[in-house]
C-alpha atoms as a printed R data frame, in Angstrom:
    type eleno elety resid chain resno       x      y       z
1   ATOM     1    CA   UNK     A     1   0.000  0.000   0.000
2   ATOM     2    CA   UNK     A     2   1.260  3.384  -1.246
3   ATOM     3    CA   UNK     A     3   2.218  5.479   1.825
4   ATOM     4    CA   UNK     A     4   0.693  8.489   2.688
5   ATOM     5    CA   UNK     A     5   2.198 12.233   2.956
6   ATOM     6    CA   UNK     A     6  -0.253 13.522   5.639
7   ATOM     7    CA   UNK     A     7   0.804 11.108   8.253
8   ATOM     8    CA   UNK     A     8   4.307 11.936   6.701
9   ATOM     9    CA   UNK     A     9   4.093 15.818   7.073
10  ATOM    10    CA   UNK     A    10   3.302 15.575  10.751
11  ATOM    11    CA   UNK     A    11   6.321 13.372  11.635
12  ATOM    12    CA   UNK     A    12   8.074 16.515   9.591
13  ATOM    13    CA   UNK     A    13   6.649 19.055  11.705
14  ATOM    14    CA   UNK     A    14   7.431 17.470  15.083
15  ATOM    15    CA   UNK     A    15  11.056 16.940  13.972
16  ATOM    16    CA   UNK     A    16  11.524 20.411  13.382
17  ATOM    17    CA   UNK     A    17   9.879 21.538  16.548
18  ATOM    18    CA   UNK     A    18  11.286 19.340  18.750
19  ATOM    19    CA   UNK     A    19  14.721 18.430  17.006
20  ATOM    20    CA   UNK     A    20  15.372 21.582  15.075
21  ATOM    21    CA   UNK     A    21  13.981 23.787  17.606
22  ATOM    22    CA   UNK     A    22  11.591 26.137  15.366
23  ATOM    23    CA   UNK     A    23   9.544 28.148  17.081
24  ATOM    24    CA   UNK     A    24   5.590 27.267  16.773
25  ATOM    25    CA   UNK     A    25   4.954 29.901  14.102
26  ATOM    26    CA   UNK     A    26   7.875 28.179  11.971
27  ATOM    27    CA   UNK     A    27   6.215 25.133  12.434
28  ATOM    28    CA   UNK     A    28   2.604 26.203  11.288
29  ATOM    29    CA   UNK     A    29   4.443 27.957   8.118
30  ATOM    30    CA   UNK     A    30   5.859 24.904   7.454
31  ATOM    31    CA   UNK     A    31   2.539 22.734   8.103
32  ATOM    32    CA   UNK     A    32   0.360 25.388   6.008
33  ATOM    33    CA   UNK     A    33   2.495 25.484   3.227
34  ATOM    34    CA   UNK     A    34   2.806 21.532   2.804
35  ATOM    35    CA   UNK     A    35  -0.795 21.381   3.114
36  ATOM    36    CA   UNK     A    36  -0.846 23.757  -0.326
37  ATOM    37    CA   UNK     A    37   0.978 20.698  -1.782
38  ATOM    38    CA   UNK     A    38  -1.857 18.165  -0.293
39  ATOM    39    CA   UNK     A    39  -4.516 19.678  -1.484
40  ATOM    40    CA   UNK     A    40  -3.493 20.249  -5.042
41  ATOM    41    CA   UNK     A    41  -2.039 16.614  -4.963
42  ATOM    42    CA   UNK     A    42  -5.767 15.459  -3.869
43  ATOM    43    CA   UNK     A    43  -7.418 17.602  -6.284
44  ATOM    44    CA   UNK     A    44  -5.013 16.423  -9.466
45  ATOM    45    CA   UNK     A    45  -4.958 12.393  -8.339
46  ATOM    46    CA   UNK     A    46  -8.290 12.132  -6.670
47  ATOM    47    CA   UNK     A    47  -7.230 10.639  -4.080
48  ATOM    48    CA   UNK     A    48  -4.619 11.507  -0.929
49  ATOM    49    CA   UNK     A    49  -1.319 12.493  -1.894
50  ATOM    50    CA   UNK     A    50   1.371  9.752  -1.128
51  ATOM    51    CA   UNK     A    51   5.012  9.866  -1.141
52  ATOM    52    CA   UNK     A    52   5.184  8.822  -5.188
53  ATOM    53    CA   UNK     A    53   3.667 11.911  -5.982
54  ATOM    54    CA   UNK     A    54   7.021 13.523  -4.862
55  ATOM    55    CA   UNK     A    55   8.183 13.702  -8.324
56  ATOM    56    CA   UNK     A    56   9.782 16.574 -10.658
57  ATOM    57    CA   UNK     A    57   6.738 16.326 -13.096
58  ATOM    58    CA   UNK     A    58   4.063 16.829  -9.972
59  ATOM    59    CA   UNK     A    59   6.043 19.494  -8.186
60  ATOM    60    CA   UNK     A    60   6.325 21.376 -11.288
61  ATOM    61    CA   UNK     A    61   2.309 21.137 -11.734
62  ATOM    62    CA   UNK     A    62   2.144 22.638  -8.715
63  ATOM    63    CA   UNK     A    63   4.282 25.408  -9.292
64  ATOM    64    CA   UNK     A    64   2.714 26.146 -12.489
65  ATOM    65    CA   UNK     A    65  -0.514 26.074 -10.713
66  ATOM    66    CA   UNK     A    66   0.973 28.490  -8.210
67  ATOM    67    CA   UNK     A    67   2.332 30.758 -10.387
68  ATOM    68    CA   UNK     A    68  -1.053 30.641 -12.894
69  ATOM    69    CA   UNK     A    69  -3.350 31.718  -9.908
70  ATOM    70    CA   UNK     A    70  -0.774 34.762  -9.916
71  ATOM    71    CA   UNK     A    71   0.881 34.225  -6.529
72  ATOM    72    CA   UNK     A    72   3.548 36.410  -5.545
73  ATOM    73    CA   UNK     A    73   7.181 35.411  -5.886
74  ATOM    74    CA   UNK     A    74   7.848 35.286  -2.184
75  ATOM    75    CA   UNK     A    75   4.944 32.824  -1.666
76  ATOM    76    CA   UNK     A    76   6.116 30.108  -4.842
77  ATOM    77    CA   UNK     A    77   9.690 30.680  -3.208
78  ATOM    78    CA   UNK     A    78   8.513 29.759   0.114
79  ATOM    79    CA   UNK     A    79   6.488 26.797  -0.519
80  ATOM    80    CA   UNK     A    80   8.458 25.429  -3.023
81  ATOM    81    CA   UNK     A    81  11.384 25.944   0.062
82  ATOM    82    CA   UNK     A    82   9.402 24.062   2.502
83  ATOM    83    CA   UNK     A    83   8.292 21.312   0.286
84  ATOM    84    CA   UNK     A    84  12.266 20.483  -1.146
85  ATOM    85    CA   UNK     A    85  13.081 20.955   3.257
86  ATOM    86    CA   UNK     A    86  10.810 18.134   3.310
87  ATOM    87    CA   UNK     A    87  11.567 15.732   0.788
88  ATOM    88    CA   UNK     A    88  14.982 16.361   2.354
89  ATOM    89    CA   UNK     A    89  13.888 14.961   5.186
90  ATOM    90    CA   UNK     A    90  12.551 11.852   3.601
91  ATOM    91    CA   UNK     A    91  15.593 11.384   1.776
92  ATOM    92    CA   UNK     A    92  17.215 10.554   5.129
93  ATOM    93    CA   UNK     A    93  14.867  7.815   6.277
94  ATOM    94    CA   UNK     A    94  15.005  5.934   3.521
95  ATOM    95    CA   UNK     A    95  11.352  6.760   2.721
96  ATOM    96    CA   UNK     A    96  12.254  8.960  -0.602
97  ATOM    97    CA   UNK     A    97  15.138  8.343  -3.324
98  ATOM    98    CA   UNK     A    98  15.795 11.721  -4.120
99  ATOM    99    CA   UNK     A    99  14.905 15.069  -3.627
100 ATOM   100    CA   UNK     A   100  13.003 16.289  -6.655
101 ATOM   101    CA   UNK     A   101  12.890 19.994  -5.747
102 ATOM   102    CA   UNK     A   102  17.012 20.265  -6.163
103 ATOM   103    CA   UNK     A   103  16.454 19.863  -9.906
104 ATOM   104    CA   UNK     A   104  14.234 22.519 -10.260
105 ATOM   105    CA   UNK     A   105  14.477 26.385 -10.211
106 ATOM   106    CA   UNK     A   106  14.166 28.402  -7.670
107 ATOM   107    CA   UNK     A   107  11.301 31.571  -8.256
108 ATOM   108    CA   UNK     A   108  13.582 34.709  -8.448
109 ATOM   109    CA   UNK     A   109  14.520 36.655  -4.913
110 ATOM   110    CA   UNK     A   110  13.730 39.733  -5.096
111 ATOM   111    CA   UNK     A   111  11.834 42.038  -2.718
112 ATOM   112    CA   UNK     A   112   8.717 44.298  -4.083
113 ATOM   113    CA   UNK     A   113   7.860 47.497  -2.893
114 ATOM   114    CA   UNK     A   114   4.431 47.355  -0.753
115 ATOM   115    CA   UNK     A   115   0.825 47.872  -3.025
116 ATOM   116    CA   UNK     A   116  -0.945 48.859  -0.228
117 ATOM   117    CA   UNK     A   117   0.369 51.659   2.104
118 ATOM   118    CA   UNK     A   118  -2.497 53.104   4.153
119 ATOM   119    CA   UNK     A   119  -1.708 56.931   4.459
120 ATOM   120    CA   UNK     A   120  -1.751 59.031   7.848
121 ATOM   121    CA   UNK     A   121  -5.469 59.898   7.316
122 ATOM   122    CA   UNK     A   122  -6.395 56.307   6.997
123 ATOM   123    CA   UNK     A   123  -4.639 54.824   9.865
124 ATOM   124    CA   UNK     A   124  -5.601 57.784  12.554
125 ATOM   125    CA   UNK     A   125  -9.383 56.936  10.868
126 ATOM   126    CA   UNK     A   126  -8.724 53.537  11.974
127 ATOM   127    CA   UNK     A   127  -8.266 54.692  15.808
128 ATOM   128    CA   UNK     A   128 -10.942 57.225  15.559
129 ATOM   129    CA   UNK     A   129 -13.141 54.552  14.853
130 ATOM   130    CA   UNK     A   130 -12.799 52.126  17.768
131 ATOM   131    CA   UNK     A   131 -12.810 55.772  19.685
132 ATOM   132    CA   UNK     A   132 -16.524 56.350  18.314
133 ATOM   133    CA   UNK     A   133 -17.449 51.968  19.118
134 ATOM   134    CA   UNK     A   134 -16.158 52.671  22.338
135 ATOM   135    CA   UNK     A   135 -14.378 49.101  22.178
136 ATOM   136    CA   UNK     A   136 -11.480 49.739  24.127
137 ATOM   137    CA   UNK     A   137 -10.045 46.595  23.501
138 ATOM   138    CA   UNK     A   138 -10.024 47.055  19.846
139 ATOM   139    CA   UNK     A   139  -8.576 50.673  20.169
140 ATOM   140    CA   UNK     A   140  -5.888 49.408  22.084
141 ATOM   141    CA   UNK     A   141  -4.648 47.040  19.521
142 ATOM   142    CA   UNK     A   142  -4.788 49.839  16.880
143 ATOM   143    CA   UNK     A   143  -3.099 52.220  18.442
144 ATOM   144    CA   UNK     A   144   0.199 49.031  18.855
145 ATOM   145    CA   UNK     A   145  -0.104 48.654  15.344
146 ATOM   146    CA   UNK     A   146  -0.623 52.350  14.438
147 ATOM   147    CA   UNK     A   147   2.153 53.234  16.343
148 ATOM   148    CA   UNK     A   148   5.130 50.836  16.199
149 ATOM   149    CA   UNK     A   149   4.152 48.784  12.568
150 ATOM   150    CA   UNK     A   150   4.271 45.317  14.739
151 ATOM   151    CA   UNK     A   151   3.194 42.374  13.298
152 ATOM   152    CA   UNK     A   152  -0.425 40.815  13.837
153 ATOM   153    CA   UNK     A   153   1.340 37.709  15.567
154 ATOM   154    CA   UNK     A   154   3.099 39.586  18.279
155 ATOM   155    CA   UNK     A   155   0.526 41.815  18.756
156 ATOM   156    CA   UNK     A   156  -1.573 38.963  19.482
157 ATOM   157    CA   UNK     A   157   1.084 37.214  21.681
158 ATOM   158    CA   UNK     A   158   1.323 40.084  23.905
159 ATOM   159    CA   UNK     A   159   1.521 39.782  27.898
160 ATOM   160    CA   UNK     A   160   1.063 41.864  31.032
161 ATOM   161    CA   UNK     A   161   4.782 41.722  31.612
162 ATOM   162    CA   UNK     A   162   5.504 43.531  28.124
163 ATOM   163    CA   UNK     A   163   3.962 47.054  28.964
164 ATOM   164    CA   UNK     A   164   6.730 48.869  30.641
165 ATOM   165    CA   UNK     A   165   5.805 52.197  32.114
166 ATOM   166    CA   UNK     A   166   9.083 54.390  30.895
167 ATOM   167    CA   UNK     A   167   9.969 52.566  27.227
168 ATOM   168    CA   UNK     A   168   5.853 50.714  26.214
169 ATOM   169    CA   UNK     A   169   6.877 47.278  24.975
170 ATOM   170    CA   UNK     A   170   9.721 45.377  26.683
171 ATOM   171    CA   UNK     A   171  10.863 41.659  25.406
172 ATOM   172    CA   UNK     A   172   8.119 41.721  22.658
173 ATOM   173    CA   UNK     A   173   8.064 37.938  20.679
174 ATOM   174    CA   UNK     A   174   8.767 38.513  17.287
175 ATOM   175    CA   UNK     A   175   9.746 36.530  14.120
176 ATOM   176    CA   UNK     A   176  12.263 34.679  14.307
177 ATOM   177    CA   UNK     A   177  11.515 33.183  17.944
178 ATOM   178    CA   UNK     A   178  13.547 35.986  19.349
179 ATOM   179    CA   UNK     A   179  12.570 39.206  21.454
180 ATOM   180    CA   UNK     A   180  12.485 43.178  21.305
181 ATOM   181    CA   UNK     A   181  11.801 46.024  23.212
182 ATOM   182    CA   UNK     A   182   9.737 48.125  20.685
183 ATOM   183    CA   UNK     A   183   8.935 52.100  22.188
184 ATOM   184    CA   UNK     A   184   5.333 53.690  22.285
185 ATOM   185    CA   UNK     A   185   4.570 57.148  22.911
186 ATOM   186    CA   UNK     A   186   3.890 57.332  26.301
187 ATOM   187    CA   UNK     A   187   0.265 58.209  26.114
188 ATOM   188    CA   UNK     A   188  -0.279 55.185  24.775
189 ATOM   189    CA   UNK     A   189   1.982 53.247  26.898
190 ATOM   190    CA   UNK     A   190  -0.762 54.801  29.702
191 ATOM   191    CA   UNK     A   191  -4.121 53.886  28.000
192 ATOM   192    CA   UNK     A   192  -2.491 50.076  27.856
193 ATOM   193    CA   UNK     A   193  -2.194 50.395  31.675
194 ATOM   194    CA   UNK     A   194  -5.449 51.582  32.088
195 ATOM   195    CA   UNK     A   195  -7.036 48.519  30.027
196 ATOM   196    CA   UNK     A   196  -5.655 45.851  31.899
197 ATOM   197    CA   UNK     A   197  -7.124 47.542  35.031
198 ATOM   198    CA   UNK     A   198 -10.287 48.357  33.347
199 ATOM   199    CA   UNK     A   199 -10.768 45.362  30.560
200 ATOM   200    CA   UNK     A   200  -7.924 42.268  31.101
201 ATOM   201    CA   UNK     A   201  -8.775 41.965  34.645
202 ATOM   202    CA   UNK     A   202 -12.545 41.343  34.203
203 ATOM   203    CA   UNK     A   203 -11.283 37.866  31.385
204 ATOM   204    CA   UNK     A   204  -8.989 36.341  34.172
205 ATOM   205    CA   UNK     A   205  -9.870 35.093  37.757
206 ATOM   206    CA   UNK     A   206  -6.587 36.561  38.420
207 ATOM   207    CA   UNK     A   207  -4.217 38.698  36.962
208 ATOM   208    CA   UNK     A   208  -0.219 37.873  36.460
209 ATOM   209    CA   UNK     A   209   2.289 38.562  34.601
210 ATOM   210    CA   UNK     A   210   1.831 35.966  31.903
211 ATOM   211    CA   UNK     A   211  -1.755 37.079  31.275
212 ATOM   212    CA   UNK     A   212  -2.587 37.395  28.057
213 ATOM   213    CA   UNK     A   213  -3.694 41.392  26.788
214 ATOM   214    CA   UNK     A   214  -5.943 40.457  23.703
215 ATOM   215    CA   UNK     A   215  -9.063 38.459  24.411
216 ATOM   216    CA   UNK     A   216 -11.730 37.068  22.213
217 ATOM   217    CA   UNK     A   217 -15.207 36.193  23.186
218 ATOM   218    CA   UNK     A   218 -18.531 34.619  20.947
219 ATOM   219    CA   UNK     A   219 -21.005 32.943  22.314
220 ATOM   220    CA   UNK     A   220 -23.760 30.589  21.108
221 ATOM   221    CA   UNK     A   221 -27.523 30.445  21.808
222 ATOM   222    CA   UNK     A   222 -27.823 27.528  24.598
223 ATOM   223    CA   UNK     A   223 -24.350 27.342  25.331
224 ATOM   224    CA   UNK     A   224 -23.152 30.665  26.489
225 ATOM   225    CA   UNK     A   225 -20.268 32.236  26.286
226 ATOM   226    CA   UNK     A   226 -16.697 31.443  25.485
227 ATOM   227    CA   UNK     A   227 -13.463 33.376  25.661
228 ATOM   228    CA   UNK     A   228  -9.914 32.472  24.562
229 ATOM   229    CA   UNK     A   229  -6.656 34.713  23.675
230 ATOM   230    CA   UNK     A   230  -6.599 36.441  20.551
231 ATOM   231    CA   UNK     A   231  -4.359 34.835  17.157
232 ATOM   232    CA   UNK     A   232  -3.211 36.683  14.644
233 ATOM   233    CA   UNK     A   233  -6.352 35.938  12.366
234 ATOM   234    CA   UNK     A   234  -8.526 37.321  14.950
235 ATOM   235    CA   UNK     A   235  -6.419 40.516  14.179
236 ATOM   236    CA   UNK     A   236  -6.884 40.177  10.614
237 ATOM   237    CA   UNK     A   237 -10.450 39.675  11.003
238 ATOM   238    CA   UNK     A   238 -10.619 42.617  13.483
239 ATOM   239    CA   UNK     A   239  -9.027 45.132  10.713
240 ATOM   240    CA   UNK     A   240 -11.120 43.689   7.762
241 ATOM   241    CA   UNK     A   241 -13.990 44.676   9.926
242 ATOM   242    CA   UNK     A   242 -13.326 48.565  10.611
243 ATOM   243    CA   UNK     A   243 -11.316 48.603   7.106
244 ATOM   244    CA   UNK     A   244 -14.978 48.433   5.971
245 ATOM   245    CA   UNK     A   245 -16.523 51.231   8.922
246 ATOM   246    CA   UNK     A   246 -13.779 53.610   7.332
247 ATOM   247    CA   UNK     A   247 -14.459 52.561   3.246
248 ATOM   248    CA   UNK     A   248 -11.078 51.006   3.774
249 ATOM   249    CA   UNK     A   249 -12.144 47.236   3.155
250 ATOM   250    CA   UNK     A   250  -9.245 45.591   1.851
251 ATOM   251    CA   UNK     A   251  -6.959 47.448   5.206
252 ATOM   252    CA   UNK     A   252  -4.941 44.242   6.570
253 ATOM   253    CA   UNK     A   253  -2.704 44.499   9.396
254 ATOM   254    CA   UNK     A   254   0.439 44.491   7.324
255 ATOM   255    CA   UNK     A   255  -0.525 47.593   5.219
256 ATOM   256    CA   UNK     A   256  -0.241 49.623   9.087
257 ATOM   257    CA   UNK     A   257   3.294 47.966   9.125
258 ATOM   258    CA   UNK     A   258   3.837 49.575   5.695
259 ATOM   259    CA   UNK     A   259   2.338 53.038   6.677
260 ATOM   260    CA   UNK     A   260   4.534 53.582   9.943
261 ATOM   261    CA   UNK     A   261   7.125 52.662   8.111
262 ATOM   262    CA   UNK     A   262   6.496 55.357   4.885
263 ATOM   263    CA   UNK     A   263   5.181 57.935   7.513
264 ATOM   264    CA   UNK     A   264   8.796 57.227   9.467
265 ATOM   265    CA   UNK     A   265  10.877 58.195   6.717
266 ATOM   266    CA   UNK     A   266   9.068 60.547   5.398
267 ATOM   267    CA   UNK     A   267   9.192 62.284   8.530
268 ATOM   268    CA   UNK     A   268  12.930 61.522   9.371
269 ATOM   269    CA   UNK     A   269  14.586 61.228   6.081
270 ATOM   270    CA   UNK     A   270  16.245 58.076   7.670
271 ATOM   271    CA   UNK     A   271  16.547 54.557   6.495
272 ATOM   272    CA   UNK     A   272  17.900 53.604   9.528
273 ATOM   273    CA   UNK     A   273  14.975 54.968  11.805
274 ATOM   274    CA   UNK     A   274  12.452 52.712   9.395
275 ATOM   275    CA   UNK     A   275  15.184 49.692   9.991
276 ATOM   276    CA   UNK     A   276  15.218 49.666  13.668
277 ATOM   277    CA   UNK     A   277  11.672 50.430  14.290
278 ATOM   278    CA   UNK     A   278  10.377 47.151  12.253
279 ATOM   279    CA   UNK     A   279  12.976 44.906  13.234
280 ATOM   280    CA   UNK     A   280  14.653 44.017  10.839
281 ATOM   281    CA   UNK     A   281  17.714 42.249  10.575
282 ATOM   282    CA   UNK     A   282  19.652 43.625   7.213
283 ATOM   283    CA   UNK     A   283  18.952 47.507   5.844
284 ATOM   284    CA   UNK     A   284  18.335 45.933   2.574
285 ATOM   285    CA   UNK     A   285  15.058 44.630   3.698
286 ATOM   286    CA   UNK     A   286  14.287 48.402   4.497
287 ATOM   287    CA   UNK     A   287  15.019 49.349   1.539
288 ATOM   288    CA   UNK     A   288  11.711 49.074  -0.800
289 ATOM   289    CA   UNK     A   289  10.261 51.756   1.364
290 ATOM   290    CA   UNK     A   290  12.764 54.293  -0.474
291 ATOM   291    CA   UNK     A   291  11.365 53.504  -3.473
292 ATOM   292    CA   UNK     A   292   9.708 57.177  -4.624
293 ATOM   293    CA   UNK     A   293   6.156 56.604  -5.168
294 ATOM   294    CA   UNK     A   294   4.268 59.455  -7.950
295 ATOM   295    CA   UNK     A   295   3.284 61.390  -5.372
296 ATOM   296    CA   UNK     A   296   6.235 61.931  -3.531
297 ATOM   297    CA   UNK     A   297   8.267 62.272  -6.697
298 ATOM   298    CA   UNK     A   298   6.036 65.230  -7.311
299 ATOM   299    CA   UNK     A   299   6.716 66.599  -3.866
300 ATOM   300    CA   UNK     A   300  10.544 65.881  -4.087
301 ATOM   301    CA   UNK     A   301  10.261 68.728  -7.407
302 ATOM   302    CA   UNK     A   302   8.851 70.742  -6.194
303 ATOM   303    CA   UNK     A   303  11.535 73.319  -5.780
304 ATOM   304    CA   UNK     A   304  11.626 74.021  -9.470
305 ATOM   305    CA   UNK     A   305   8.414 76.039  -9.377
306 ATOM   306    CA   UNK     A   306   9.757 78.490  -8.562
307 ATOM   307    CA   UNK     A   307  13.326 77.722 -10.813
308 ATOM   308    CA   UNK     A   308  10.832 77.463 -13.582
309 ATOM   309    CA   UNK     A   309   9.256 80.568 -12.942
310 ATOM   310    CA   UNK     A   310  12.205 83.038 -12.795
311 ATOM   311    CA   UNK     A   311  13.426 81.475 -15.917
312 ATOM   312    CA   UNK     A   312  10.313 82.368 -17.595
313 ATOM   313    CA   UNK     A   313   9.848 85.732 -16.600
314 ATOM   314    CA   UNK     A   314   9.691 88.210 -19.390
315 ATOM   315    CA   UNK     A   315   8.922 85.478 -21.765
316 ATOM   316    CA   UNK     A   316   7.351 87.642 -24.791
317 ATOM   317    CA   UNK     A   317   3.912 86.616 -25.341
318 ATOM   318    CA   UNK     A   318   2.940 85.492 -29.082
């Protein structure tokens, strides 16, 4: 009997976590994009994917498939990534003969500038309108976002013991399984301190350190109600819904990342600023956010109205 990949991809997943060490957010990347692979598998076979399917022709159906439902680059590059990781891994049990992905081409590395940066209006609309719902969990998480371009996943993660009275955020979870301390202004480092007192401590029988800041509740007719701490799709979920109160509907948390970061250096001039207040590891990642869009270009030439003006002075009229 042929042998099946989702037993297979599991095994995969708790080698990494447990052998490798990858954080849990590695491991769901990893899990989420072999299931991409499943699925199509499934869908072209009619039936579950097994190991034989691991084979240059297949994985290159699925790449076309990727790249003819116009996925970006990054995406292709990462599952394609994952999936060669994984045959990899198969390799060395004996369970696979070779590794089909290391005969194929990699989807060219290259970073794109953002196609959706929410301007200043747009993101201080965002925090006007959990203002006007009065939902002061929801405001809280917009004004993290709005003011330090975190990402949905550490926003979510987020404990009592990160608000820090004198910097906001200290040893903030980020990407990469490691930690940050991330600065708010210190208004908002206050309003945090007055949620937990006002909001946090009404979810928990008692409040520590390790308490989580973001909570979720829905409830059911019959059954009551049910709370648990927030993920980074409840996040997502959250912005699609005021993205829509504002005429904003396709806002995800991302495109705030993207507008601190714009509204930073427009501000400041300074690469570096942007660099250090997303985290990021090399400059070069920064860079897209120099790339000039129209409306700054026209801004940046300004200065020749006037250039353009003297020089035509006394022009004799025809």
């Amino acid at each position: 009997m042929a042998q099946q990949l989702l037993e297979l991809v599991e095994q995969f997943c708790g080698f990494q976590r447990k052998q490798r060490g990858k954080t849990d957010r590695g491991v769901k990347t990893y899990r989420w994009n072999l299931e991409q692979f499943l699925v199509f598998s499934r869908t072209r076979n009619v039936r579950p994917a097994q190991v034989g399917d691991l084979e240059l022709a297949h994985v290159q159906a699925w790449m076309d498939a990727m790249a003819a439902a116009d996925l970006a680059l990054s995406t292709m590059r990462a599952r394609q990534s994952t999936l060669s990781s994984f045959c990899a891994w198969l390799v060395k049990r004996g369970l696979l003969v070779a590794n089909p992905v290391a005969r194929m081409d990699r989807p060219p590395h290259h970073r794109e500038a953002p196609r959706q940066v929410p301007g200043t209006a747009i993101m201080d609309a965002l925090i006007e309108a959990a203002r006007q719902r009065k939902r002061m969990r929801d405001l809280a998480i917009f004004l993290i976002l709005r003011y330090t371009g975190m990402r949905r996943e550490s926003v979510a993660t987020l404990r009592v013991r990160n608000i820090d009275a004198q910097w906001g955020l200290r040893n903030v979870s980020v990407k990469g399984g490691t930690t940050r301390d991330i600065p708010l202004p210190a208004v908002v480092t206050q309003f945090l301190k007055s949620y937990v007192e006002r909001v946090v401590t009404t979810k928990v029988a008692a409040l520590t350190h390790d308490t989580p800041l973001f909570w979720s509740e829905w409830g059911r007719r019959y059954q009551g109600k049910t709370q648990a701490p927030m993920d980074g799709k409840n996040i997502w979920r959250l912005c699609k819904t005021y993205g829509r109160l504002i005429g904003y509907p396709m806002l995800k948390p991302h495109d705030l990342r993207h507008g601190v970061a714009m509204e930073i250096l427009e501000a400041q001039h300074d690469l570096e600023a942007v660099r250090a207040m997303l985290g990021h590891v090399r400059l070069e990642t920064t860079q897209i956010y120099a790339q000039i869009r129209p409306a700054q270009l026209k801004r940046a030439v300004e200065f020749y109205e006037a250039k353009a003006l003297d020089a035509l002075a006394g022009e004799p009229k025809t």
